[in-house]
N, C-alpha and C positions, 0 to 999 in steps of 0.2 A: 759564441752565440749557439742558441742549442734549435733549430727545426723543427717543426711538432705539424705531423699530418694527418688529420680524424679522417675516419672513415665509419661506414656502419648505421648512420640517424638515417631515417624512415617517418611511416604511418604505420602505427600498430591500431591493435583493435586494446580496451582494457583486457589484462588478464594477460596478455601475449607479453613478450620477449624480445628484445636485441641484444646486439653485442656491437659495441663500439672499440673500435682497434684506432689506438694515436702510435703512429711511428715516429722514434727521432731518430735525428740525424746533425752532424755539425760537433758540439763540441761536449760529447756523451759523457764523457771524462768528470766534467763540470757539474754532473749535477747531483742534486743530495735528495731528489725527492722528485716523484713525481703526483699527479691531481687530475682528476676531471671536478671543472665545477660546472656548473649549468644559471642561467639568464631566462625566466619567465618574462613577458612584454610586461612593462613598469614593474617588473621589480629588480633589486638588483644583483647581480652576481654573487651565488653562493658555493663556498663548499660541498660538495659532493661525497667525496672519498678520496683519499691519501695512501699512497704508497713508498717507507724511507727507503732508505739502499741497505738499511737493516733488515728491512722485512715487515718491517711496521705497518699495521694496514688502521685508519681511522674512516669512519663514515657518518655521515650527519643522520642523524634521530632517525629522518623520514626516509631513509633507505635502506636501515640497519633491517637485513634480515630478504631482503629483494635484492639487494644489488653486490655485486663482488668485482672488489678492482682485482689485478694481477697482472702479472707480467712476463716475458719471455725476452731473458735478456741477450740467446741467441740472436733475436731478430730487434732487440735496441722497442721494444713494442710494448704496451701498456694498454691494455683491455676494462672495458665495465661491460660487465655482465649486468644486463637489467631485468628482471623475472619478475613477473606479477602487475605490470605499469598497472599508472592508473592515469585518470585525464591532467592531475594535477604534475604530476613529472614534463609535462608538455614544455619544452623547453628548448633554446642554444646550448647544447653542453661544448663546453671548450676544455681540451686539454690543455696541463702547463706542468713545466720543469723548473723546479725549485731549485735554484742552480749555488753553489758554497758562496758565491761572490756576494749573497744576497738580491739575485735580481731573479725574478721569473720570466721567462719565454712564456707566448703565449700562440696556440694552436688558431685555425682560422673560424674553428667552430661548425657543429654539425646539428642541424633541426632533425631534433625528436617529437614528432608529435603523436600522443596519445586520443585515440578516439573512444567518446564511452556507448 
C-alpha cells in the first residue's frame, strides 16, 4: 500500500497561484504512475494531470497551459503547480498512485478554493 499526504490547498484570489506538494510513503516501489485529480461539489471526480515513471506528463484540456505536475523523487513528492486559477478550478484536489498491481491509493484530499 502506498501513503499519499497533500499539502499546499488554500483561498486564492483569480489570477494567483499555489503549489500542492503529495508526499508518499509505504510501498514506493509499487507504483507506475502518479495523479492529482480534483472534485467540484456535484460533480464528479476528475483527471487533472498525470505523471508515469517514464516521465510522461498528461493534463486535462482545462489546465493545459496553467498548471505543471512534477516531481522530486529524492523526496518520494509529487507537486501541481497551479498558475493563473480561476473560480472554476475551485475544488478537493486528491492526489493518487497508480500502483503495477492495478489498484490506486488515494491521498486524503486538500480544498482549493478560488475567489473571483
Amino acid at each position: 500500500q502506498v501513503q499519499l499526504v497533500e499539502s499546499g490547498g488554500g483561498l486564492v484570489q483569480a489570477g494567483g497561484s499555489l503549489r500542492l506538494s503529495c508526499a508518499a510513503s509505504g510501498s514506493i516501489f509499487s507504483i507506475n504512475a502518479m495523479a492529482w485529480y480534483r472534485q467540484a461539489p456535484g460533480k464528479q471526480r476528475g483527471l487533472v494531470a498525470s505523471f508515469t515513471s517514464s516521465g510522461t506528463t498528461n493534463y486535462a484540456d482545462s489546465v493545459k497551459g496553467r498548471f505543471t505536475i512534477s516531481r522530486d523523487n529524492a523526496k518520494n513528492t509529487v507537486y501541481l503547480q497551479m498558475n493563473s486559477l480561476k473560480p472554476e478550478d475551485t475544488a478537493v484536489y486528491y492526489c493518487s498512485a497508480w500502483r503495477r498491481d492495478g489498484i490506486t491509493d488515494w491521498g486524503q484530499g486538500t480544498q482549493v478554493t478560488v475567489s473571483s
